[in-house]
C-alpha positions in Angstrom: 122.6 105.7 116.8 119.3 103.3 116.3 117.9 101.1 119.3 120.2 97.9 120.1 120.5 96.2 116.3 121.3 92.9 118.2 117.5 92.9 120.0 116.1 93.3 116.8 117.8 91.1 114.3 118.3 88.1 116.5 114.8 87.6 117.2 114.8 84.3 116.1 117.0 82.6 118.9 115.6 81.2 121.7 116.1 83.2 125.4 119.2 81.0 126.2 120.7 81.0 122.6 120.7 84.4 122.5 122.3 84.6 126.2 125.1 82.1 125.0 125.8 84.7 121.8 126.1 87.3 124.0 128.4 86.1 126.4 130.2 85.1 123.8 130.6 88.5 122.0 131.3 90.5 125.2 134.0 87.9 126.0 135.4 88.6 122.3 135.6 92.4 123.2 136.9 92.1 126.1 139.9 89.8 124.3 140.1 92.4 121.7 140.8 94.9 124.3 143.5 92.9 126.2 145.1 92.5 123.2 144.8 96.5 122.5 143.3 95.6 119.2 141.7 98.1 117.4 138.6 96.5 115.6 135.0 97.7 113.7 132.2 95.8 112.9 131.3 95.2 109.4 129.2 92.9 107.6 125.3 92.3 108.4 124.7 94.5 111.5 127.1 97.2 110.0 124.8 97.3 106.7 121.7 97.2 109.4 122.9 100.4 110.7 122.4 102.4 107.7 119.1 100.5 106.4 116.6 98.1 107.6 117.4 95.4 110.1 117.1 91.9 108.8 117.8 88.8 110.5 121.5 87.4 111.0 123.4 84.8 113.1 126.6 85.9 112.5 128.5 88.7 114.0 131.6 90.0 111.2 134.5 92.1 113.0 137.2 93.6 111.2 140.7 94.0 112.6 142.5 97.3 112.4 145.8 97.3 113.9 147.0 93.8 114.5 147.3 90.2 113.1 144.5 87.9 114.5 147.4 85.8 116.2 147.3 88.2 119.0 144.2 87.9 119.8 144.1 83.7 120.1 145.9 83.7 123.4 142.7 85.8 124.9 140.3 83.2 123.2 141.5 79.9 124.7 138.4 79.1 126.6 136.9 76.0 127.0 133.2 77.0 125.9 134.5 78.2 122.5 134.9 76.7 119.0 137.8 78.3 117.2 138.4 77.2 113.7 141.8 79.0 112.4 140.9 80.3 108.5 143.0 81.7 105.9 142.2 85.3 107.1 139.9 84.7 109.5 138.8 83.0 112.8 135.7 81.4 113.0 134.1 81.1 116.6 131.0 79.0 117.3 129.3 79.2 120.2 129.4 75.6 121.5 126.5 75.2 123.6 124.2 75.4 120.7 126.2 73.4 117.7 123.3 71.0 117.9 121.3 73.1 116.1 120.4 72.9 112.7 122.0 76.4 112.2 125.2 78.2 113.6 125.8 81.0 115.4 129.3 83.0 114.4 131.7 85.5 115.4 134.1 85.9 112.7 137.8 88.2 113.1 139.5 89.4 109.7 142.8 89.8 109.4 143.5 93.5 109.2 143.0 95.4 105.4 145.9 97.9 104.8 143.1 100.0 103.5 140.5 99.7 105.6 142.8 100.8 108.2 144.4 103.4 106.7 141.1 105.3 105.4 139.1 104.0 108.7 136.8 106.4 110.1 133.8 105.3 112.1 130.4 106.0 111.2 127.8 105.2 113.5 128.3 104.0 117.3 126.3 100.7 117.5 124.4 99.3 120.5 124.7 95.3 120.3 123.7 93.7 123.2 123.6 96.2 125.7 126.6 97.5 124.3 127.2 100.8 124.0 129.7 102.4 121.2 130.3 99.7 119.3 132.5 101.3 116.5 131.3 100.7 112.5 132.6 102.1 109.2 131.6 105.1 107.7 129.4 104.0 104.7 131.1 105.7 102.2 134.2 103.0 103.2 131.9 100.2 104.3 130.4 100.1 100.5 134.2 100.4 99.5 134.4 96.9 102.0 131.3 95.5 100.6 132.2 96.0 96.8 135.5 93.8 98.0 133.6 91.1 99.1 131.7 90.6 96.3 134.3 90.7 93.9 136.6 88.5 96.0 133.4 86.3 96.7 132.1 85.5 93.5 128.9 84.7 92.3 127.4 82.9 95.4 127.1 86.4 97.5 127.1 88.6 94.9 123.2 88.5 94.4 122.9 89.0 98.1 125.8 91.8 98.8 124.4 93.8 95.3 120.8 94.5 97.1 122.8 95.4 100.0 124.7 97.7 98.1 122.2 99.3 96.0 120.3 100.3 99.0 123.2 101.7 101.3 123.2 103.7 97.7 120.4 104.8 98.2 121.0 106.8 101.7 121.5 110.2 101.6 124.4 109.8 103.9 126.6 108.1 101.1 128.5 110.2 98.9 129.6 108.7 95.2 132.5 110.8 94.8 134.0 110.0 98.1 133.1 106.3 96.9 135.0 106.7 93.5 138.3 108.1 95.3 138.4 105.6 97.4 138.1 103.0 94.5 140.8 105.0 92.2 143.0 105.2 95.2 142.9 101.3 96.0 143.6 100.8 92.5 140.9 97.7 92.4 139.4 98.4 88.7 136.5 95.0 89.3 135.4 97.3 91.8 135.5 100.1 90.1 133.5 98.3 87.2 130.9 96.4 89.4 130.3 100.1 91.6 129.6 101.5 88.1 127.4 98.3 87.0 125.3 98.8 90.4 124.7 102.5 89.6 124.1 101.9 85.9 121.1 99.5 87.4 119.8 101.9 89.6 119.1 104.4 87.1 117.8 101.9 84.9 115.0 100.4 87.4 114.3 103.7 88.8 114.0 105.1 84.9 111.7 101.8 84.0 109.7 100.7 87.2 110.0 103.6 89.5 111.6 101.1 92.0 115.6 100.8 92.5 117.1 98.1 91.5 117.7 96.5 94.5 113.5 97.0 95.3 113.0 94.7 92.7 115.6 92.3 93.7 114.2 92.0 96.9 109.9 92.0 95.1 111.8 88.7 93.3 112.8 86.8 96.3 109.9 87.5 98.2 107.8 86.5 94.8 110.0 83.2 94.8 110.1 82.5 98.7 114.2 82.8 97.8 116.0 84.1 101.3 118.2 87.1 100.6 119.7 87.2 103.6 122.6 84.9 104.7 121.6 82.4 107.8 
């Protein structure tokens, strides 16, 4: 378990921004666990468990056990912003939607196959915290390789350099990876987990770097974020 992710990654909200998030994600806990949800977190700080912490304003939580209609009749409080999505809800913390920027709690619908090969990795701290369940990371690069292939081209830059350095850690294991993959039956993932390791060897064969290294030498050299804000 690192130090609290939250204290490091939010750095750039002011004291009473940073307050109002995290009233707002202890009040979505303690919703979840009226409405005996099981849940993990996935997304940003999950990834910032298993490398470097980078700056986010969003918080991504992924339903295990039950529909995200159980869980609206513990959100219906006056200083949140729900919007109802496809597979998702979107809360915004209202006191600040003034800003020029957001800050978001988002609640997926449950994945059949999350939840049935969920195990949890590490126990986060986020704001105080403790416990806070996230994937292991041989799963949470099974979620991440979904995302991009569901998401398209404008993440998939980002979500690759995520990827290829959560490859990188000695904690991942590609077989376990691959089963996963062949037992979801999802063949673009199978072909852009292959792609992503095809580039690593190549960079590391050409430049000494992974390929995500150099991703991330290109943005800086470009002053392009690679992070999503």
């Amino acid at each position: 378990m690192k130090t609290d992710v939250m204290s490091d990654i939010l750095c750039v909200l002011l004291d009473d921004e940073l307050l109002t998030f995290q009233n707002d994600f202890q009040f979505v806990l303690l919703a979840l666990k009226a409405a005996k949800v099981d849940y993990c977190l996935v997304g940003d700080v999950a990834i910032s468990e298993y490398r470097e912490p980078f700056a986010t304003l969003e918080l991504d939580i992924q339903l295990l056990n039950h529909p995200i209609d159980c869980v609206l009749p513990f959100l219906d409080v006056a200083n949140l912003q729900i919007e109802k999505q496809d597979d998702a809800l979107k809360i915004i913390s209202q006191l600040i939607v003034d800003r020029e920027y957001e800050l978001r709690i988002y609640l997926y619908s449950p994945i059949p196959f999350v939840t049935k090969n969920y195990s949890s990795g590490h126990s986060a701290v986020v704001f105080g915290i403790e416990n806070i369940p996230i994937l292991d990371i041989n799963m949470l690069i099974w979620y991440l390789l979904l995302v991009v292939t569901n998401a398209g081209i404008d993440c998939n830059l980002q979500y690759q350099v995520h990827l290829s350095i959560l490859l990188k850690s000695a904690h991942c294991d590609y077989g376990t990876i691959f089963d996963l993959l062949t037992e979801s039956g999802q063949l673009p993932m199978i072909e852009l987990f292959e792609n992503i390791l095809n580039k690593i060897e190549q960079t590391q064969k050409e430049t000494g770097l992974t390929w995500g290294e150099v991703q991330e030498l290109k943005c800086r050299s470009f002053n392009f974020p690679i992070t999503k804000f």
